[in-house]
C-alpha positions as CSV (number, residue, x, y, z in Angstrom):
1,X,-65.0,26.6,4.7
2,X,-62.9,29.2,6.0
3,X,-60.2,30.1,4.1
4,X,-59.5,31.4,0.2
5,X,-55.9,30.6,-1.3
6,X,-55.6,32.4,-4.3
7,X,-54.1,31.4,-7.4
8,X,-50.1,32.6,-6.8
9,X,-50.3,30.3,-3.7
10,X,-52.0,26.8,-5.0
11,X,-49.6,27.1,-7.9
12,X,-46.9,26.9,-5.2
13,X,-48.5,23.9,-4.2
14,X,-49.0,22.3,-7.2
15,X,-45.6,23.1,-9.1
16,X,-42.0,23.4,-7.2
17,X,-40.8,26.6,-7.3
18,X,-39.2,29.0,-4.1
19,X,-42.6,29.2,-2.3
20,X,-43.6,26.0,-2.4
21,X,-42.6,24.7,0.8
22,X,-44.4,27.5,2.1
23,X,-48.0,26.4,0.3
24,X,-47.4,23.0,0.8
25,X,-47.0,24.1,4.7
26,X,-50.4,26.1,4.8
27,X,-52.2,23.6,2.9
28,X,-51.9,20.4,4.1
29,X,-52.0,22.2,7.7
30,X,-56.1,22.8,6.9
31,X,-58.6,20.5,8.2
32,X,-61.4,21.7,5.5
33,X,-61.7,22.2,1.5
34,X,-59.8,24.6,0.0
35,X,-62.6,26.6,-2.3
36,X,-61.7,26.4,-6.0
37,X,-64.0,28.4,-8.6
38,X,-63.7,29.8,-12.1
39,X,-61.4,32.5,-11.8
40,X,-58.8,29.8,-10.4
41,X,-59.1,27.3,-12.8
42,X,-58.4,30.2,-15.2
43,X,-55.5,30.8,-14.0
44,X,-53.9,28.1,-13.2
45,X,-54.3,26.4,-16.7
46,X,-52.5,30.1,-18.2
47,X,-50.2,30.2,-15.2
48,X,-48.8,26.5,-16.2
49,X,-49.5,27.2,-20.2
50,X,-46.9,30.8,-19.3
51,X,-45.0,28.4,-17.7
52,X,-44.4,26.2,-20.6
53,X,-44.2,29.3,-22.7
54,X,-41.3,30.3,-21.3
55,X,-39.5,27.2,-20.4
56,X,-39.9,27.0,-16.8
57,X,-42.2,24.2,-17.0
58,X,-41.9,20.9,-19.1
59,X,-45.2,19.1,-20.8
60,X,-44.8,16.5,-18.5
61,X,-44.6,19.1,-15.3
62,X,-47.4,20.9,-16.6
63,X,-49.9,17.5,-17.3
64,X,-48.8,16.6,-13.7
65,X,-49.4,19.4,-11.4
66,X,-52.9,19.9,-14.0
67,X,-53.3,15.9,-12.6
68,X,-52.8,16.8,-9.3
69,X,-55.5,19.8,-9.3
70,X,-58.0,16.9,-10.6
71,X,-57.0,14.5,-8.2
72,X,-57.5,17.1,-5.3
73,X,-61.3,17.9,-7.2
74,X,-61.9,14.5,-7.0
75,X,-60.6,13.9,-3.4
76,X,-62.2,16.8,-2.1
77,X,-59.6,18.9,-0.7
78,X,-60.5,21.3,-3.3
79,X,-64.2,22.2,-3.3
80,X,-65.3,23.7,-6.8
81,X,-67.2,27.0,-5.9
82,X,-69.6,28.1,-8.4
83,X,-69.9,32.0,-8.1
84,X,-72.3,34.3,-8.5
85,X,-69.7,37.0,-10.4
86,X,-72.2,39.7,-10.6
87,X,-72.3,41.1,-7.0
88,X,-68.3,40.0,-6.9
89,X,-67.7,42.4,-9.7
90,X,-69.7,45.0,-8.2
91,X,-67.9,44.4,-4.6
92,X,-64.1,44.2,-6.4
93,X,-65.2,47.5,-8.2
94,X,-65.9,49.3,-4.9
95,X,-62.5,48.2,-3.2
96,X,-60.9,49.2,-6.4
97,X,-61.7,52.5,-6.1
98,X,-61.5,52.5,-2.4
99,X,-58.2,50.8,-1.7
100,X,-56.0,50.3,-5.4
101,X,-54.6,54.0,-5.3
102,X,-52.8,53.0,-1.9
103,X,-52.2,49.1,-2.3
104,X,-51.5,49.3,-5.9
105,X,-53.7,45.9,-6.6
106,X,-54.5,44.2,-9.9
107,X,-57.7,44.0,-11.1
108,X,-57.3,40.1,-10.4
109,X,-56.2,40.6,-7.2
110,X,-59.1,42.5,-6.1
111,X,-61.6,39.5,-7.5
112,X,-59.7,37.3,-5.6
113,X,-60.0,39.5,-2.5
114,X,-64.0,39.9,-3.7
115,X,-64.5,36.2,-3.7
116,X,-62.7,35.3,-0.6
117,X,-65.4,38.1,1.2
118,X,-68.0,36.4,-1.3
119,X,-67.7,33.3,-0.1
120,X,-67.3,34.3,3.8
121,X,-64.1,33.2,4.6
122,X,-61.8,34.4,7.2
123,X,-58.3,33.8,6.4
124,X,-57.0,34.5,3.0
125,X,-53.9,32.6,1.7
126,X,-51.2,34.5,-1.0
127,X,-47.6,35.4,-1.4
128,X,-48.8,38.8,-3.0
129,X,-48.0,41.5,-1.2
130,X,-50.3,44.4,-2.2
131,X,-52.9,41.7,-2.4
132,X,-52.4,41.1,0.9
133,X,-52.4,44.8,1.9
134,X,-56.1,44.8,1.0
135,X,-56.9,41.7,2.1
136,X,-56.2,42.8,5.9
137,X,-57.4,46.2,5.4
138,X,-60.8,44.6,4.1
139,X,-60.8,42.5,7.7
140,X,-59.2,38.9,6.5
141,X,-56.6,37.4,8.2
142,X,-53.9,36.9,5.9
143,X,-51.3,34.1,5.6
144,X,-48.4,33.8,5.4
């Protein structure tokens, strides 16, 4: 495995919206799993419920792309990663402190940034652009 798209981008993938075309692009271009763990089955189910919340998304569009994310699971395109959170936590606490004053990350962000280095990748997939920041700045290649 050697990439980590985090959650803004597979919901790109999975939904239509502007940067879909985009994560469709970078996804199907990988020859290997996409790694899929806890935090992103988190949220992706409250990115689609927000999305339903606020009328973006219908049932219908939010039972599809969820039947999509199963079919992939199934398929194998994406892996389920269990995680050992602890030493994550620990990590994403570190870069917090090291890198959020300049690159202004989320706490999510940087447990997504944690993982991807948890998990050994070496190209890290988002549209976020502080998330990206520290990403790079922790030695990822970062796409797009």
């Amino acid at each position: 495995m050697n990439l980590y798209a985090d959650t803004s981008l597979l919901v790109s993938y999975y939904i239509t919206d502007s940067n879909s075309p985009r994560a469709q692009s970078l996804i199907h271009a990988t020859t290997g799993p996409v790694p899929f763990t806890g935090l992103h089955r988190l949220e992706m189910k409250n990115a689609l419920a927000l999305g339903g919340f606020r009328h973006i998304l219908t049932p219908a569009q939010i039972s599809a792309a969820w039947s999509d994310v199963e079919r992939d699971l199934r398929s194998g395109r994406l892996l389920p990663q269990p995680i050992n959170w602890m030493p994550v936590f620990r990590s994403a606490a570190h870069w917090a402190a090291l890198h959020s004053t300049v690159a202004g990350c989320r706490s999510l962000d940087v447990l997504h940034v944690a993982t991807a280095k948890k998990l050994n990748v070496l190209e890290f997939f988002t549209f976020d652009t502080r998330q990206k920041a520290l990403a790079h700045a922790l030695g990822l290649t970062v796409k797009p």
